[in-house]
N, C-alpha and C positions, 0 to 999 in steps of 0.2 A: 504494500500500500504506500502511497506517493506522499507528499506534503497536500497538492491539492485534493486527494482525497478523505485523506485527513480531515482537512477545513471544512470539505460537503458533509463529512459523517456527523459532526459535531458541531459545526454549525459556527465557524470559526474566520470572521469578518477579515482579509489585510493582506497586503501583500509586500508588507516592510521585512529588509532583511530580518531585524532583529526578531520578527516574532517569529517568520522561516525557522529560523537556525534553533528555538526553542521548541519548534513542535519536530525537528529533523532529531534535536536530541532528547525528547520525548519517546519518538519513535525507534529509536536505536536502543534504549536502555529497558525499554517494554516489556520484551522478551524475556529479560534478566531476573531474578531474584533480590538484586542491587536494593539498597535502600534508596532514596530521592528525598534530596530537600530543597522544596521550589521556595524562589526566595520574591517579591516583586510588592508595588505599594500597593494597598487595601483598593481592593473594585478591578485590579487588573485580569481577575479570570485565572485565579493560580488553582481553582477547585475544577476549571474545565483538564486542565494540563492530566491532575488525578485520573480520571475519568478516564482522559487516553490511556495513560499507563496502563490502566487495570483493563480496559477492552481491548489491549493489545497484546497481553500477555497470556499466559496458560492459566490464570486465576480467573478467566473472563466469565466463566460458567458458577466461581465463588460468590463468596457475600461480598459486596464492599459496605463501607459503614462509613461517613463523614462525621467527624468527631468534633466542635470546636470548642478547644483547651479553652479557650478563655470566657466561655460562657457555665461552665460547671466548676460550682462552689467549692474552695479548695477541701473541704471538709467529705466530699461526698465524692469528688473525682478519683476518687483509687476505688470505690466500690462501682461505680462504671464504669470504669476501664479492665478490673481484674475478676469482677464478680464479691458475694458477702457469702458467711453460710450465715443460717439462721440465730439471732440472739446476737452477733459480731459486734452488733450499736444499739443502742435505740433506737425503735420504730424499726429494725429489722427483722418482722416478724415470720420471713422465709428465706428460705437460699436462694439467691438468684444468681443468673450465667452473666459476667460478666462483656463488653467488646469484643475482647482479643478470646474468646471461648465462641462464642456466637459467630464470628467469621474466620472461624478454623478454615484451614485452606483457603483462605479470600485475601482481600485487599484491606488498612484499616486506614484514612484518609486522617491525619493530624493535624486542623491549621489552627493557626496559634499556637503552636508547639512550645515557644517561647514561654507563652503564661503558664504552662506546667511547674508545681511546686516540687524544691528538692528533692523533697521521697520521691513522689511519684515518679522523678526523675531517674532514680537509680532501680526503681523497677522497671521501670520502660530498657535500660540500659540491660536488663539481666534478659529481657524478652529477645532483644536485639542480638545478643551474645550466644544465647544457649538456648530462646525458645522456652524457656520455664518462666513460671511465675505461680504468685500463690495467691490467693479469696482472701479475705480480710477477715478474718479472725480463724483462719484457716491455716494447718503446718502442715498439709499434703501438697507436695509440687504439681503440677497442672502443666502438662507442654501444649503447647499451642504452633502452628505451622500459620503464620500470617506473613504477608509482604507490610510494611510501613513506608509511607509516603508522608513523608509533613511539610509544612507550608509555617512561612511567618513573611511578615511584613517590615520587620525591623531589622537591626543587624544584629545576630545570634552571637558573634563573636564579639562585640562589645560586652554582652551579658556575659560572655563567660571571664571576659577580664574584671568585669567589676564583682565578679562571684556569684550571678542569680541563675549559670545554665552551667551542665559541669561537662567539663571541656571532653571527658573522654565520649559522653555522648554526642555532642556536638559533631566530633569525627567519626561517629558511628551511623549518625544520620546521615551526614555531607558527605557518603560514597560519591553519589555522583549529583556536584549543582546544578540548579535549573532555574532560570533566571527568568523570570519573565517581563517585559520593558514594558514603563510605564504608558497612556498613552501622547503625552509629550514627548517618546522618543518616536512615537507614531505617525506625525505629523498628515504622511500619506494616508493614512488608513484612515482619519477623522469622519470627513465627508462621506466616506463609502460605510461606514458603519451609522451615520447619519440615516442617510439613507434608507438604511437598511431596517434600523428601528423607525422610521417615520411609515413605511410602506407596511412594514407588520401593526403599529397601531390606526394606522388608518382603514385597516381592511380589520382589525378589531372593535372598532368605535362606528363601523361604517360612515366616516367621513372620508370627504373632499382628499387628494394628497396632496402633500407640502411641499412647496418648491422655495429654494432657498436663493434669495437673488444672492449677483456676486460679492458685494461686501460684507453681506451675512458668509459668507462662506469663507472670509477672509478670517473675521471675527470668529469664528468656529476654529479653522485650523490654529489662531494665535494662543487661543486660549490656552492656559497651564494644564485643565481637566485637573484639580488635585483628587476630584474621587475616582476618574478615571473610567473605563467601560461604563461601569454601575454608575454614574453622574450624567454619564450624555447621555444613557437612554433613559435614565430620569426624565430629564430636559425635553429629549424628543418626545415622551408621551403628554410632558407638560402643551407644548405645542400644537400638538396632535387635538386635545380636549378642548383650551382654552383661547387658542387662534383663531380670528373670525377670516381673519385676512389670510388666503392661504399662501400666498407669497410672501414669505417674510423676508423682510429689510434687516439689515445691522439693526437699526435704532429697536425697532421689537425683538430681536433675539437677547437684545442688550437688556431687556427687563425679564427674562430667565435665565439667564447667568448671575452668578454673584459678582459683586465688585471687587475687584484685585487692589490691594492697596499699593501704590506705589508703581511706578515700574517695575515689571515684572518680564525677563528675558525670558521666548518662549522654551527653551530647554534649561534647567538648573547646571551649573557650572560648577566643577569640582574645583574647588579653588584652595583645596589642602585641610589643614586644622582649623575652618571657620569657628568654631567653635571655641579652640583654645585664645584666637583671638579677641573675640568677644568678653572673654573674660578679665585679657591685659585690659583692654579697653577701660571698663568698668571698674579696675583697680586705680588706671591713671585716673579716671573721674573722681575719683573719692579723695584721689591726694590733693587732686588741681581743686577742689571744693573744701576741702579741710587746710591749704594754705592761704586761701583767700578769705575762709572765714577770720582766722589765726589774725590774717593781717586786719580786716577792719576791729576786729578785739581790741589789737593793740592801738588803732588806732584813737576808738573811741576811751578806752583808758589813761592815753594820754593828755586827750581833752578834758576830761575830768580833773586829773590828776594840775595841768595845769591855770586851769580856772579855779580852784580852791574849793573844791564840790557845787561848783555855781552850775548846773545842769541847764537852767530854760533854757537858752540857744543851741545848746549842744543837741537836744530832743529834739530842738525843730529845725536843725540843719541836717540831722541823722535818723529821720523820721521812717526813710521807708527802710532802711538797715534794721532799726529798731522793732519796726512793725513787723520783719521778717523774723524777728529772735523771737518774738512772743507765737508767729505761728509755727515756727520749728518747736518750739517748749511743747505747744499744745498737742502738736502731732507726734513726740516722743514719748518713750514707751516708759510705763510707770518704775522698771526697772534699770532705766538708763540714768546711768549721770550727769546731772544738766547742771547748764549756770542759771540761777533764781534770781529772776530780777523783777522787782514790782512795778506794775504798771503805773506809769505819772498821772498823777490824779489834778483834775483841774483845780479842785481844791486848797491846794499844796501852795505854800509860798513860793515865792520864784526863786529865794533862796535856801529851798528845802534843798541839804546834803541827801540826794539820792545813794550815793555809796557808799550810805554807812548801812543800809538796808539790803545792799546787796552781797548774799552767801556766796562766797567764792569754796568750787568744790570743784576736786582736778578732773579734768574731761578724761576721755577714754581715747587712746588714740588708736585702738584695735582697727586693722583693717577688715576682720571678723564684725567686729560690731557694726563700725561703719557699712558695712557690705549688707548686713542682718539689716539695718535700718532704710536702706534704701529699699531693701527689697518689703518689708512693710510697709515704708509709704508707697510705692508702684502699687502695689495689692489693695492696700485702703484707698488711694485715689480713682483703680476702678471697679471698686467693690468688690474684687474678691476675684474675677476676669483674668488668669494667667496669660490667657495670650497678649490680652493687651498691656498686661504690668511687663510681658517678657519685651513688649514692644517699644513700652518706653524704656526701659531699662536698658535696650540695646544689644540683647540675647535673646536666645532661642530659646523656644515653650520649654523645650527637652533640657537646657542647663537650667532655669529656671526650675522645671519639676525636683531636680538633682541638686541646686542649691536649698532649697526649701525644705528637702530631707535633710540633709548634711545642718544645716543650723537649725533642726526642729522647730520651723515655725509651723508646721501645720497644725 
């Protein structure tokens, strides 16, 4: 069987190298026994890739089973995966056959493989090895003849450097990668997948079909698609239903697409450690902010110090400095060490010594704290919203989520 037969059986949109050469190494490893870990962003179709595998193979007449780790509760995911005998937990008031028992001789389709917690990790890892495993509250070994195929969306080997996936299964999975391209590496295939969803909902809705003039079609291919397949035929079906006009222009396509902030280059750019940059970045902020506060401190102490505590003009030449101490005081955290300074009361004679009232207590010059603090006011100023705290902050959602563990602010 060919590539384009392939595409007919399965129903599989494009004619971009990249997704060729994914369904060529689909079809070569079929056959095999080989483990497969398809790797590609969420909505790119890594659960159709599964599917070939196992109707290409000698398991094609087995069970397959589509499993996704990251929807079963880590509490209950090893008695789905391995089976319980009866009494094992609570509320287990019979034995049941576990996944990998249920598709003896079959395929078991893993995605999210990644969200699996460590035990269950190194059971999967003994399945892998030796074909055995055991029922949960069970000490009789169980062999099982399955193939395993799993799917993630992230990078597996970052988990396993930062400790949450263990490395020897990682390379017990990753016999053979399978990569599948976003559809921003797709560029060609856009429109024809367009297409192809507008013609199938139109003949489902029994509407009018949709013809997309050319600067709608421009607007389509530029687009990033972050969800990818599963987002444009979102889109297409939104079209399909809600379009009166059946020709659509850019300007109406442009109100079912989301808005992209910023320029956005249609393919993302590897541009090395983004990431550790982002974080120098954010380090220089805090110095270049913490030497420029330092400096008007000292500046306003000298003015004090020189007028004999005479403050009225110093307040009203240093008003919007001042105004900014009092909303930094406000937005600091009740466990941080501030300067306390009372607010000038109109009441007050003009010769009120303001600095005898004010507590002088030593600032914290941690770039930890400092660091911890910025990232609560980004969080408090958009309520709680990471991507946008990650946005003004000038990092990514993903160091953002990793800073906020690492300084316990959640």
């Amino acid at each position: 069987m060919d590539i384009q037969d392939i595409k007919n059986r399965f129903g599989i949109i494009g004619n971009s190298p990249l997704l060729n050469r994914a369904i060529d190494t689909a079809r070569q490893v079929a056959p095999t026994d080989m483990s497969v870990l398809i790797t590609g962003e969420s909505g790119s179709g890594k659960e159709v890739f599964s599917h070939i595998i196992h109707q290409l193979s000698a398991r094609k007449h087995g069970t397959f089973i589509a499993v996704n780790c990251g929807a079963i509760p880590e509490g209950t995911i090893d008695s789905e995966l391995f089976g319980h005998e009866k009494g094992s937990f609570t509320g287990a008031h019979e034995a049941r056959k576990g996944y990998f028992e249920v598709a003896n001789g079959g395929t078991i389709f893993l995605d999210e493989v990644a969200e699996l917690p460590l035990g269950t990790q190194a059971r999967l890892l003994r399945v892998l090895e030796s074909g055995e495993y055991l029922r949960v509250g069970s000490s009789k070994v169980q062999k099982t003849d399955v193939r395993i195929v799993a799917a993630t969306n992230v990078d597996v080997y970052d988990r396993v450097k930062s400790g949450k996936f263990r490395e020897d299964l990682y390379y017990r999975l990753n016999t053979v990668p399978l990569r599948i391209p976003s559809l921003k590496e797709r560029k060609e295939d856009i429109y024809l997948l367009f297409r192809k969803f507008a013609a199938d909902f139109s003949d489902k809705y029994r509407s009018p079909g949709i013809v997309l003039e050319p600067d709608a079609i421009q607007v389509l291919s530029n687009y990033s698609w972050p969800g990818n397949v599963r987002q444009l035929k979102n889109i297409a079906e939104q079209i399909c239903v809600l379009e009166k006009d059946r020709n659509v222009s850019a300007q109406a396509l442009l109100n079912y697409i989301p808005n992209e902030q910023g320029n956005q280059l249609p393919m993302a750019l590897n541009t090395g450690s983004k990431e550790d940059f982002s974080e120098r970045d954010i380090l220089y902020k805090v110095l270049f902010d913490m030497k420029k506060d330092m400096m008007d401190l000292k500046k306003l102490v000298a003015e004090i110090i020189q007028n004999g505590g005479n403050t009225s003009h110093i307040v009203a030449d240093n008003s919007p400095y001042i105004n900014q101490l009092y909303q930094d005081i406000e937005l600091s955290s009740p466990n941080e060490p501030t300067l306390t300074i009372k607010h000038p009361s109109n009441n007050m004679p003009a010769d009120y010594n303001y600095a005898h009232d004010a507590e002088e207590v030593e600032e914290s010059l941690s770039l930890v704290d400092k660091e911890s603090d910025l990232i609560k006011k980004a969080l408090k100023k958009h309520k709680g919203k990471r991507k946008f705290a990650a946005q003004e902050l000038g990092i990514s959602e993903r160091t953002l989520y990793r800073k906020i563990k690492e300084l316990n602010l959640s």
